[in-house]
C-alpha positions in Angstrom: 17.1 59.9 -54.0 18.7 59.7 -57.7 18.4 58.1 -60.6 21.8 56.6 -59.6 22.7 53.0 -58.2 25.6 51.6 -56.4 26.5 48.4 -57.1 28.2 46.0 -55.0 31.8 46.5 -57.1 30.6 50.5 -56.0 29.9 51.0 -59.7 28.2 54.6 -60.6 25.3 54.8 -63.5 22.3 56.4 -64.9 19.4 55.3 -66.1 16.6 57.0 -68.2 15.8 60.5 -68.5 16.8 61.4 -72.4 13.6 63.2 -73.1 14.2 65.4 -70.4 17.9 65.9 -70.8 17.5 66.8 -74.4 15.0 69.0 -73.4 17.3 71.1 -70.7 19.9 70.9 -73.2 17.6 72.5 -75.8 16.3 75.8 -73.3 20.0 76.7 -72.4 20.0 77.8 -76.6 16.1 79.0 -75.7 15.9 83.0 -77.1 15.1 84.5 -73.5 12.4 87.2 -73.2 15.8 89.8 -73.2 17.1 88.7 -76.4 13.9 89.0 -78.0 13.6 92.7 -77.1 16.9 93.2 -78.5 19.0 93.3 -75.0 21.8 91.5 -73.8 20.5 88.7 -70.9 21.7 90.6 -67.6 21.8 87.7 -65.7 23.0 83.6 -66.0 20.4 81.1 -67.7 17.9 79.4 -65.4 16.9 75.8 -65.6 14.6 74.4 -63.3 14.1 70.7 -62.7 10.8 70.1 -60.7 9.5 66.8 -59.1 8.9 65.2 -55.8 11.8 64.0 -53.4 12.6 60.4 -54.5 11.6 61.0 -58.0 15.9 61.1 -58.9 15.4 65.6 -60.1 19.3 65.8 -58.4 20.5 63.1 -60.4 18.9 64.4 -63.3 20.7 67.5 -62.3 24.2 66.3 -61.6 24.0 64.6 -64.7 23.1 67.1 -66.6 25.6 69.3 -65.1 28.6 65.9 -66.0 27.8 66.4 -69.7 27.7 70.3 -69.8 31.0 70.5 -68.0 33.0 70.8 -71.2 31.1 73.9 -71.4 31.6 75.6 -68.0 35.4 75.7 -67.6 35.3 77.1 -64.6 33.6 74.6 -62.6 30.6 73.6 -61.2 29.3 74.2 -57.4 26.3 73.3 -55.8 24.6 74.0 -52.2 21.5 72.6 -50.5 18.6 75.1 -50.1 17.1 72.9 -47.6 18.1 71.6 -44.2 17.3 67.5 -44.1 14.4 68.3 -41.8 12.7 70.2 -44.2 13.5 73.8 -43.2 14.9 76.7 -45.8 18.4 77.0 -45.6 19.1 80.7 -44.8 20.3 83.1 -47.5 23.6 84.4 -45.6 24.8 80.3 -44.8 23.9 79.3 -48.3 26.1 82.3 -49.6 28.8 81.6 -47.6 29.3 77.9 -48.8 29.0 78.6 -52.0 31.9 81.5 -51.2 33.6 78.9 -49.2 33.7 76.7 -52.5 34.8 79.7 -54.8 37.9 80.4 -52.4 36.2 84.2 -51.6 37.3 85.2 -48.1 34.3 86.5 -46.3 33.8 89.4 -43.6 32.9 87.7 -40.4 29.7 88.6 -39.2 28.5 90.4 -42.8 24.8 91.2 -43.6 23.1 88.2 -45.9 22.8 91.2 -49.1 26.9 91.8 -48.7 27.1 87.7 -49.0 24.5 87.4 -51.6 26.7 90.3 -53.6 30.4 89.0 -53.2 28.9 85.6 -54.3 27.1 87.6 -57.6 30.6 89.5 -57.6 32.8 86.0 -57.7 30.7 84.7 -60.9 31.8 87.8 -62.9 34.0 86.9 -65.7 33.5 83.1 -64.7 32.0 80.4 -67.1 30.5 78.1 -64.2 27.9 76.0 -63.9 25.5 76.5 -60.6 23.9 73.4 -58.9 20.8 74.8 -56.2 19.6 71.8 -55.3 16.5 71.8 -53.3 15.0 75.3 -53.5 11.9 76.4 -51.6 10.9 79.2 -53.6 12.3 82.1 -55.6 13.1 84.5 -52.9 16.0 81.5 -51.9 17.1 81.3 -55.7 17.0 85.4 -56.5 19.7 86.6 -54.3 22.2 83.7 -55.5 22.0 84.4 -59.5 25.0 85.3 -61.0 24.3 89.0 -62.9 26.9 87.1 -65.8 24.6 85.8 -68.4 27.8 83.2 -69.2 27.0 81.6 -66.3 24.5 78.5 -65.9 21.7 78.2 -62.8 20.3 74.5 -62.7 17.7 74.7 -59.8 16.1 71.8 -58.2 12.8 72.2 -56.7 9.2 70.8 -56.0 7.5 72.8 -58.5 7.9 76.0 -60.3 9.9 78.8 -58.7 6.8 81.8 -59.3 9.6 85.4 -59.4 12.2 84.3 -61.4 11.5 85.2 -65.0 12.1 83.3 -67.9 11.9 80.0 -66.3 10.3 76.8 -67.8 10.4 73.8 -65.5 11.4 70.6 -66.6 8.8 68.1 -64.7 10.4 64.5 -63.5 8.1 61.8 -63.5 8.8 57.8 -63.1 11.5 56.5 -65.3 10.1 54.3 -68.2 10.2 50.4 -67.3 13.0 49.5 -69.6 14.9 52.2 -67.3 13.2 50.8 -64.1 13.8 47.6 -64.8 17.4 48.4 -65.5 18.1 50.4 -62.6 16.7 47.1 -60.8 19.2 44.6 -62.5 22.2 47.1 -61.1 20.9 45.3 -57.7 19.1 41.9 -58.4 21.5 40.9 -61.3 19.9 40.0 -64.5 18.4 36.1 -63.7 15.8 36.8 -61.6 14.4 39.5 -64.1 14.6 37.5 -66.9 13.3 34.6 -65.7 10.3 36.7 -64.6 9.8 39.3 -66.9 6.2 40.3 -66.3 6.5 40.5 -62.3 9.7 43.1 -63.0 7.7 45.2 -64.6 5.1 45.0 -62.1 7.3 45.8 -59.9 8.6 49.1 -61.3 5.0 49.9 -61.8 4.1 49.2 -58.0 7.1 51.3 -57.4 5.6 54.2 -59.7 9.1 54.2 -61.6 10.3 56.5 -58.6 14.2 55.9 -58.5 13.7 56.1 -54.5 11.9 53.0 -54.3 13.2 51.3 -57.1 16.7 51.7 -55.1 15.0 50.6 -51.7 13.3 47.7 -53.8 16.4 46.8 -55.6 18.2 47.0 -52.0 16.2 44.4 -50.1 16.2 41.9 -53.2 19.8 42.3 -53.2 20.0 41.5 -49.4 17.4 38.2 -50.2 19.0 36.2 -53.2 16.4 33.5 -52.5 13.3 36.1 -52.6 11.7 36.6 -56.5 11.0 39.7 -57.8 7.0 38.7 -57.6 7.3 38.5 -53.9 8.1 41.6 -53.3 5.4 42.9 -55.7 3.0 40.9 -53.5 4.3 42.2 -50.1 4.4 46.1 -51.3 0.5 45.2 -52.7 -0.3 44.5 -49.2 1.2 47.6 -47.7 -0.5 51.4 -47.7 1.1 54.7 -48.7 3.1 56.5 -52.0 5.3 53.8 -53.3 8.5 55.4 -51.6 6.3 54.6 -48.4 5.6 51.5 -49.0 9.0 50.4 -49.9 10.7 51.8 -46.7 8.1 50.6 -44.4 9.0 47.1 -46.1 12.7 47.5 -45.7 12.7 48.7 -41.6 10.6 46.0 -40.5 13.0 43.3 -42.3 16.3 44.9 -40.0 17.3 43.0 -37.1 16.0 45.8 -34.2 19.6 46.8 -33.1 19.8 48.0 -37.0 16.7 49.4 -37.5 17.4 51.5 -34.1 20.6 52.5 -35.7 18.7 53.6 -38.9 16.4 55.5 -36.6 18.4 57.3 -35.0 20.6 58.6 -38.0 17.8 61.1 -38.3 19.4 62.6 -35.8 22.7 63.5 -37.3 23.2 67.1 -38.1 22.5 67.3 -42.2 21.4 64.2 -42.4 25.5 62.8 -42.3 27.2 60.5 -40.5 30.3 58.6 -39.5 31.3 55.2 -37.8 31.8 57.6 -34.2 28.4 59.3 -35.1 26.5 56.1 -35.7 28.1 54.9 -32.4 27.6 57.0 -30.5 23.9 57.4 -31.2 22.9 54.0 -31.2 25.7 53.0 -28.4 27.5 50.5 -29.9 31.1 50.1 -31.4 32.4 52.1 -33.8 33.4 48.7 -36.0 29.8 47.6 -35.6 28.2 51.1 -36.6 30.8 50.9 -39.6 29.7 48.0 -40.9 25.9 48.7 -40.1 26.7 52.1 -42.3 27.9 49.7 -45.2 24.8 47.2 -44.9 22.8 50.7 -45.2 24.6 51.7 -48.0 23.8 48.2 -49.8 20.3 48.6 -49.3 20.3 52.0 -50.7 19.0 53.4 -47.4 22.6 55.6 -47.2 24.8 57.0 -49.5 28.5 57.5 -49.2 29.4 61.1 -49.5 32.3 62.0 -52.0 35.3 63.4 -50.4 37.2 66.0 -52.0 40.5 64.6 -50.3 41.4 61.3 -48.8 41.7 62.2 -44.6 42.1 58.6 -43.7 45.7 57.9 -42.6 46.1 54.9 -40.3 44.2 54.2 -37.2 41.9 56.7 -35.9 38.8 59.0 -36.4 39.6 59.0 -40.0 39.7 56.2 -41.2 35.8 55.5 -41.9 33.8 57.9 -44.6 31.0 59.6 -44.5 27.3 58.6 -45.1 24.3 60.3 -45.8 20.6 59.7 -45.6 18.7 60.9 -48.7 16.6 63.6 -48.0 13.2 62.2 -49.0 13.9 59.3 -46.2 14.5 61.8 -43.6 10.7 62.7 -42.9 9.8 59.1 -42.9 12.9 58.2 -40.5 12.1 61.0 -37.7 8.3 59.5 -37.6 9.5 56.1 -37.2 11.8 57.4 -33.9 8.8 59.2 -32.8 6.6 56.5 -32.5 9.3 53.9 -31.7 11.7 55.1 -29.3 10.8 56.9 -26.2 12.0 61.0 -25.9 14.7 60.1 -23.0 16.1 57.4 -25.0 16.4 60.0 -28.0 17.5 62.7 -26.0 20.4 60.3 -23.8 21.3 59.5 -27.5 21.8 63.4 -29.2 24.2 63.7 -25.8 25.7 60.6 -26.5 26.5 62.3 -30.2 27.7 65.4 -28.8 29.5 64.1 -26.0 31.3 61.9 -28.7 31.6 65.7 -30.7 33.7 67.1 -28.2 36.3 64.7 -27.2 37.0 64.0 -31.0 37.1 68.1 -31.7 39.4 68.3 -28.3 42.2 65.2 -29.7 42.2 67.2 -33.1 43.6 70.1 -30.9 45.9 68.8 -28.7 47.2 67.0 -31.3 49.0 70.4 -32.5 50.4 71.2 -29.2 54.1 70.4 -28.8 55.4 67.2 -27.7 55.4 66.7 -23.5 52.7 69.1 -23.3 49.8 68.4 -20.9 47.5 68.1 -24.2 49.7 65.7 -25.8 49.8 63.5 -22.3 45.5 63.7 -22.2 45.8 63.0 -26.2 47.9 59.8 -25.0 45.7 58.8 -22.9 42.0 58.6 -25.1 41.4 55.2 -26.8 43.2 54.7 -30.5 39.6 55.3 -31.7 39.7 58.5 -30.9 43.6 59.9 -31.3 44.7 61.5 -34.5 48.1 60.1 -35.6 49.1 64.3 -36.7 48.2 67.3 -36.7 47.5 67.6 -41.0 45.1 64.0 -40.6 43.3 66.1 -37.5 43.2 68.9 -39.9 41.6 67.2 -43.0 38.9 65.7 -40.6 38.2 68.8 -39.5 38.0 70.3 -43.0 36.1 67.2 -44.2 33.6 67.4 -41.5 33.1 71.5 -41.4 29.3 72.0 -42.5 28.8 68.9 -40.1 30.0 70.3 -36.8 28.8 73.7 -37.4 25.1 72.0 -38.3 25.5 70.4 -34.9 26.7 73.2 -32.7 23.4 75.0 -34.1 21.3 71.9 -33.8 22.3 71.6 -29.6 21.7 75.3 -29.0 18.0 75.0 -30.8 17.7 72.1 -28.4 17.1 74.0 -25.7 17.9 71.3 -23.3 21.4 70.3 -23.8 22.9 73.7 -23.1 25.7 72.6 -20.9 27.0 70.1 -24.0 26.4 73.0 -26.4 28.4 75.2 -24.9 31.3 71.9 -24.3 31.1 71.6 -28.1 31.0 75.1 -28.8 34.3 75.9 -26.9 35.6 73.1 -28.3 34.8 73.7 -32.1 35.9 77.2 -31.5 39.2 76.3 -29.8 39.9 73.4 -33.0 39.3 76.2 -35.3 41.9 78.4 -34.4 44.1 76.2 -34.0 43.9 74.3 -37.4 42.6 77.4 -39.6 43.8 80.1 -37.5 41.7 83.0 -36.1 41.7 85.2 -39.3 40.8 82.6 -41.6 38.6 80.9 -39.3 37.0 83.7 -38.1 33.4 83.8 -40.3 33.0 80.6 -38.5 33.9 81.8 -35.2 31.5 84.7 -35.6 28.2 82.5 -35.9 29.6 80.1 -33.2 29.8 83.5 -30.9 26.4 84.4 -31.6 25.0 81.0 -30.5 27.1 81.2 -27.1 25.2 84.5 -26.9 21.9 82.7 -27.6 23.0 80.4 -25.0 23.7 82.6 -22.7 21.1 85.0 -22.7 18.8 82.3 -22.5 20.1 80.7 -19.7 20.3 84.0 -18.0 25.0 83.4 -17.7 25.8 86.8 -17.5 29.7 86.0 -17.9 29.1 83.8 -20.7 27.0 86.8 -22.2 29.7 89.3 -21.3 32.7 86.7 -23.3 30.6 86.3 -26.2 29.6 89.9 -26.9 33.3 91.2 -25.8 34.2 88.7 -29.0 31.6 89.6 -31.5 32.4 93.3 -31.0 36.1 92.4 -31.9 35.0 90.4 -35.0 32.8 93.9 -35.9 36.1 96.4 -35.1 38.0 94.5 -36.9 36.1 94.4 -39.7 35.1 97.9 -39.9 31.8 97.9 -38.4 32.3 100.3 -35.3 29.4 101.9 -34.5 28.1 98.1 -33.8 31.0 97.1 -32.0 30.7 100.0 -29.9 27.1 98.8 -28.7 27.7 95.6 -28.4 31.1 96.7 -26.0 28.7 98.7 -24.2 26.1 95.5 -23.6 29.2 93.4 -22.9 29.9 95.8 -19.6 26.5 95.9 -18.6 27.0 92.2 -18.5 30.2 92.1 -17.1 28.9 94.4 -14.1 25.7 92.1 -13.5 28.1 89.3 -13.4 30.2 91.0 -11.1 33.4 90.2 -13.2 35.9 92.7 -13.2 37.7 91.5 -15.9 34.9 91.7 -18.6 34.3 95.0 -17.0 37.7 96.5 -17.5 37.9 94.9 -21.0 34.9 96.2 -21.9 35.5 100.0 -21.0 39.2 99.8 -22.8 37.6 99.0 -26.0 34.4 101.3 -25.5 37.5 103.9 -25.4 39.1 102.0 -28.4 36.0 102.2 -30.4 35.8 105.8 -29.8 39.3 106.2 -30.9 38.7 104.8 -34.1 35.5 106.9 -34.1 38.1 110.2 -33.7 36.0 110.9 -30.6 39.0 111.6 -28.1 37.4 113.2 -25.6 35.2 110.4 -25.2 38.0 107.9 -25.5 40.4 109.2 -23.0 37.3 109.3 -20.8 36.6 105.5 -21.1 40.1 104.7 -20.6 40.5 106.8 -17.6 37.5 104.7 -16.1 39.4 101.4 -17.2 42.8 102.4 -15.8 41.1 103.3 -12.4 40.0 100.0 -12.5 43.4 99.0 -12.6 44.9 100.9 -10.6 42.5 100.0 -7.9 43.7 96.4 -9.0 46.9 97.1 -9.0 47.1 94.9 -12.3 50.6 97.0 -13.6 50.7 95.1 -17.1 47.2 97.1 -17.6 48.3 100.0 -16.2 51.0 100.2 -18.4 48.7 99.6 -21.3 46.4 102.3 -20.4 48.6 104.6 -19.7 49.9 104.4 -23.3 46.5 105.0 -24.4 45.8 107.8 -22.8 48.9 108.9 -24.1 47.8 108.3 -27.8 44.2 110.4 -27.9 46.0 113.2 -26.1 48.5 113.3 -28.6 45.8 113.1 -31.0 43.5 116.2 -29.5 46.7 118.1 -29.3 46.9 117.9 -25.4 50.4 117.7 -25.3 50.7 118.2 -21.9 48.4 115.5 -20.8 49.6 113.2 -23.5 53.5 113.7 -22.1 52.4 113.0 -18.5 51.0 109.8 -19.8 53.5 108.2 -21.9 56.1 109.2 -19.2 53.6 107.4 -16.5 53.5 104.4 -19.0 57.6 104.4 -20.2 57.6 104.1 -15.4 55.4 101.2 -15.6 57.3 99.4 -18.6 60.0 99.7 -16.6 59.1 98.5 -13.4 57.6 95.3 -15.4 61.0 95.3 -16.5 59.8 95.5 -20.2 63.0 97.1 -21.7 61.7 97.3 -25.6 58.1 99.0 -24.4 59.9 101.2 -22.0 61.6 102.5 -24.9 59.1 102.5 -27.3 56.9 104.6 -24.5 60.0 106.9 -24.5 59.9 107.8 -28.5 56.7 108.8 -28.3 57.3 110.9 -25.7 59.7 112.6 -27.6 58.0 112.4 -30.5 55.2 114.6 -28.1 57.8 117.2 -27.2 58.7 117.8 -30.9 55.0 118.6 -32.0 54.8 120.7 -28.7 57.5 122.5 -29.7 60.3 121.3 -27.2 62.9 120.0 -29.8 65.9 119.8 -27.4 64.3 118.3 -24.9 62.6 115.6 -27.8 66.2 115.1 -28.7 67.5 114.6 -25.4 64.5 111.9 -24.6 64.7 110.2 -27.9 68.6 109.4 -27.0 67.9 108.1 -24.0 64.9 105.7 -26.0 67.6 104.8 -28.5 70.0 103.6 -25.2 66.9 101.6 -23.8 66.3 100.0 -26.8 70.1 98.9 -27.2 70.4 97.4 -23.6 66.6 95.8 -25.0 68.8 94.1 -27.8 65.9 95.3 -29.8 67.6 95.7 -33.0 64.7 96.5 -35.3 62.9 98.5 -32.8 66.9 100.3 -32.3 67.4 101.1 -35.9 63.9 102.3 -36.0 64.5 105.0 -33.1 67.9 106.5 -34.4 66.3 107.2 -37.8 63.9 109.4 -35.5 66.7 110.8 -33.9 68.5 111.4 -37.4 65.2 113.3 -38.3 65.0 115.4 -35.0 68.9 116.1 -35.8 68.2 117.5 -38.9 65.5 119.6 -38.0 68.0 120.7 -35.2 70.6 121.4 -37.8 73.0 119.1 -37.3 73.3 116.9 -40.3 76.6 116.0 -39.3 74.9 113.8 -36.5 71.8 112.6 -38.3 74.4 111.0 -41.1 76.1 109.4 -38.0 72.4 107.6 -36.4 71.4 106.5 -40.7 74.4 104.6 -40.8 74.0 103.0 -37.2 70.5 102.2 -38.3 71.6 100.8 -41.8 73.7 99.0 -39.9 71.9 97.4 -37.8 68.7 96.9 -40.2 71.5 95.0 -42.9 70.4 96.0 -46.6 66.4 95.5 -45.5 65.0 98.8 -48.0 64.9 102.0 -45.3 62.0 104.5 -45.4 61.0 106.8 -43.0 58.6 105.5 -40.3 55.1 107.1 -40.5 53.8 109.1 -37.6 52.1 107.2 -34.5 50.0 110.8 -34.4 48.8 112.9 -36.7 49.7 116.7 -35.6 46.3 118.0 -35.1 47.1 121.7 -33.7 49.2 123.7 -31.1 48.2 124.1 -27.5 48.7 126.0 -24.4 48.1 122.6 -22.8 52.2 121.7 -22.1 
């Protein structure tokens, strides 16, 4: 919790903590081990702020952070370093948020030392402040320090973080009574404290001055007007535990049970957030009641409304409730309470209930950007107003807003183990939103992870198509991204699963890009070998579009090796299959390359003569570009002919038909590697 309190008018303030603020304040100016031995600081100044959860070290933080900000021009940005559950927030996802905040476009599927460097690479030049809130230990912190010693590191941890050097931690204690007792007026208003001064003070003593309790303290007073300030004292008296304990224990059993069930059961939400449809969905109720059980939380200090950076609510819909989130020292003490409260069915019928909830939401912020009158838009139609988007940019910020959220619970059902038919439902779904909204470059880091957990899915579960789709996609996210060699193994597990699943698809997908990946290795024998096995496949198919494909292929790593011969058989064999599929434009296109092949094999008549006829296809194509493109070949075979005369003749044609677009010559398909025999 922090040191912060929301009133009822939603007011925001901070109590206490001058000591140590003046302190913080004082080590940024500290001379650091580096300047002592004459050298410049290599890397950005560390502060550490070190306490137990509940004892307000993030508020002390983000308001330390508020009053340096004059200082750091260029922002401040923060990430968890622990999951609400307790567990260390991995290096690589920690990395890519913070990348994700500094606008850095990410490799999908990159190594967590290539993340850890772009994000050390984004804070060069850049006077920013850096929030880590909730560090484990120094191997978490190390990898995400700026190497710019004009950049600030705040940390937030338990204790002191042993491996980073030149770190002093700032210890948080309880706030002083005058602050505690403060920080309770922002609830019980001042009459009931001044007419009982002693028992205030008792009470911020019972509750150790932790701003946790005094928030859950100040909470339940609020809720009782008629209650004094010495009652509670005597009630928490009679309770066991550390005062944050206590104090929660006190506030549960005081909810009506359908609340206190509620409450329960947000420790379920992935991060520790949730919505109106969230809370409804686990607790089975209406999303009005769950919104206005989210506000009574809120009020009692038990939730806290998270910020958004832009407003997604826009008439009726999924967006027009915020977000809440439990504070992270609750979290433990939630998940005990649903342990020893609700039975494991009940909990498990109520994660499903969530991610059932998940997917139809993720599914209307899809078909929402489908064109009018398409079956999407009729099933959009047809879902209760609770769940519609009014337009594709509302569907677009909710999906933005809630991000971290349904990628947290897309890992959450797959570490389930026993929801895997949902996980997979949301998976596709999250997947199929994504690309839609962000589109697949931009959206494709995401898309990466989500792959990898189908693959977790589906190796588990022993799905051998699943496990064929999901490697087929990872290995396109690693070619496309430069990574070969392990998109070559991964196309090479992907048709061992493809075979086991007996799915000829997979299978012939996955030998055309084993070939592929060899191309790009420059391995053409080994290419044209895997491509021959894939367009025997389709021949045996008879699936022409593929054939085609291949054929073209085959055509390119010929031309490559210098096998001209084979390489004109092959685009001749594809420019026959274009045109039985009665593709005009890749007819021709299939045609130019086969001149193109007769030039290097030193056949430049008959390249001219096959380059006209491509230039004739391409007209009767009304292919313009692809026109203009083919008789500035033609021009170039003309010269080499000797015939400027000519050549002058197709240039003007294809200015004409390109308009006053800039004209270059078009770079070679092929590279000429060397003569052959072969023709």
């Amino acid at each position: 919790m922090t040191d912060q309190a929301v009133a009822a008018v939603g007011t925001v303030r901070f109590y206490g903590r001058q000591r140590e603020l003046k302190a913080l304040r004082a080590d940024i100016e500290r001379t650091g081990l580096d300047t002592l031995t004459g050298r410049k600081a290599p890397r950005a100044r560390v502060l550490l702020i070190a306490g137990k959860p509940g004892s307000g070290r993030t508020a002390l933080a983000e308001e330390l952070a508020l009053r340096l900000a004059d200082g750091y021009p260029d922002g401040m940005f923060r990430v968890r370093l622990t999951e609400p559950g307790g567990d260390p927030v991995p290096t690589g996802r920690a990395a890519r948020e913070l990348l994700a905040a500094l606008g850095v476009a990410e490799p999908p599927g990159a190594a967590e030392d290539e993340l850890s460097a772009l994000v050390r690479g984004a804070f060069t030049g850049r006077r920013a402040l850096l929030l880590l809130d909730d560090a484990v230990d120094a191997e978490q912190v190390d990898p995400l320090l700026p190497d710019n010693p004009d950049a600030l590191v705040v940390g937030v941890a338990r204790g002191p973080l042993t491996g980073i050097p030149d770190v002093r931690p700032c210890t948080v204690g309880g706030l002083d009574a005058k602050s505690a007792i403060e920080l309770l007026t922002t609830f019980t208003g001042s009459v009931r404290v001044t007419v009982d001064p002693q028992a205030a003070e008792s009470l911020a003593e019972e509750c150790g001055g932790q701003p946790g309790a005094l928030v859950l303290a100040g909470g339940w007073l609020a809720a009782r007007p008629k209650s004094s300030v010495a009652d509670l004292t005597k009630r928490l008296r009679g309770l066991t535990g550390s005062p944050v304990e206590r104090t929660f224990a006190l506030v549960h059993e005081s909810l009506p049970q359908p609340a206190a069930r509620i409450l329960r059961h947000l420790s379920l939400a992935p991060l520790g957030r949730a919505d109106a449809h969230t809370a409804s969905a686990l607790a089975g109720c209406s999303v009005s009641a769950a919104a206005t059980t989210l506000a009574d939380f809120a009020a009692l200090g038990l939730v806290r409304e998270v910020p958004q950076s832009r407003p997604v609510t826009d008439g009726d819909g999924p967006c027009g409730d915020g977000q809440y989130e439990v504070p992270g020292y609750l979290m433990p003490l939630l998940r005990a309470e649903l342990t020893e409260r609700d039975r494991p069915a009940e909990v498990q019928l109520a994660r499903a209930r969530m991610l059932e909830r998940t997917v139809r939401l993720l599914q209307s912020s899809r078909a929402v950007t489908e064109p009018e009158g398409s079956a999407a838009r009729r099933r959009l139609a047809g879902l209760p107003r609770a769940l519609r988007f009014p337009n594709a940019a509302t569907a677009a910020a909710w999906l933005d807003s809630r991000r971290p959220v349904l990628l947290a619970a897309a890992r959450l059902a797959v570490a389930d183990g026993e929801l895997d038919t949902l996980a997979r439902r949301l998976i596709a779904a999250l997947v199929r939103a994504l690309a839609a909204h962000r589109g697949p470059a931009a959206a494709a880091p995401d898309l990466y992870g989500l792959h990898r957990l189908v693959l977790d899915v589906a190796e588990r579960r022993g799905l051998h198509r699943e496990r064929a789709a999901a490697l087929l996609n990872l290995a396109d996210l690693d070619a496309s991204t430069g990574r070969t060699e392990d998109a070559l193994q991964r196309y090479r597990l992907a048709l061992e699963a493809g075979r086991a699943a007996n799915d000829p698809y997979a299978t012939g997908r996955a030998m055309e890009s084993v070939g592929g990946a060899y191309q790009e290795l420059g391995d053409w024998q080994r290419a044209g070998d895997w491509y021959g096995r894939a367009l025997a496949q389709r021949l045996a198919r008879d699936e022409r579009p593929d054939q085609a494909r291949l054929y073209a292929r085959l055509g390119a790593v010929h031309t490559y090796a210098g096998r001209y011969g084979e390489a004109l058989r092959n685009w001749r064999a594809a420019a026959s299959g274009y045109r039985r599929l009665d593709d005009l434009p890749g007819h021709a296109r299939a045609l130019s390359e086969a001149a193109r092949v007769q030039e290097y094999a030193g056949r430049p008549e008959e390249s001219l003569r096959t380059c006209e006829e491509a230039v004739e296809w391409a007209r009767r194509a009304r292919d313009g570009r692809l026109q203009a493109a083919l008789q500035l070949r033609l021009a170039d075979t003309l010269d080499r002919l000797g015939d400027p005369a000519a050549a002058r003749l197709h240039r003007s044609a294809a200015e004409r038909l390109l308009g006053d677009e800039l004209l270059g010559s078009e770079p070679s398909a092929y590279e000429i590697r060397s003569g052959s025999g072969e023709d």
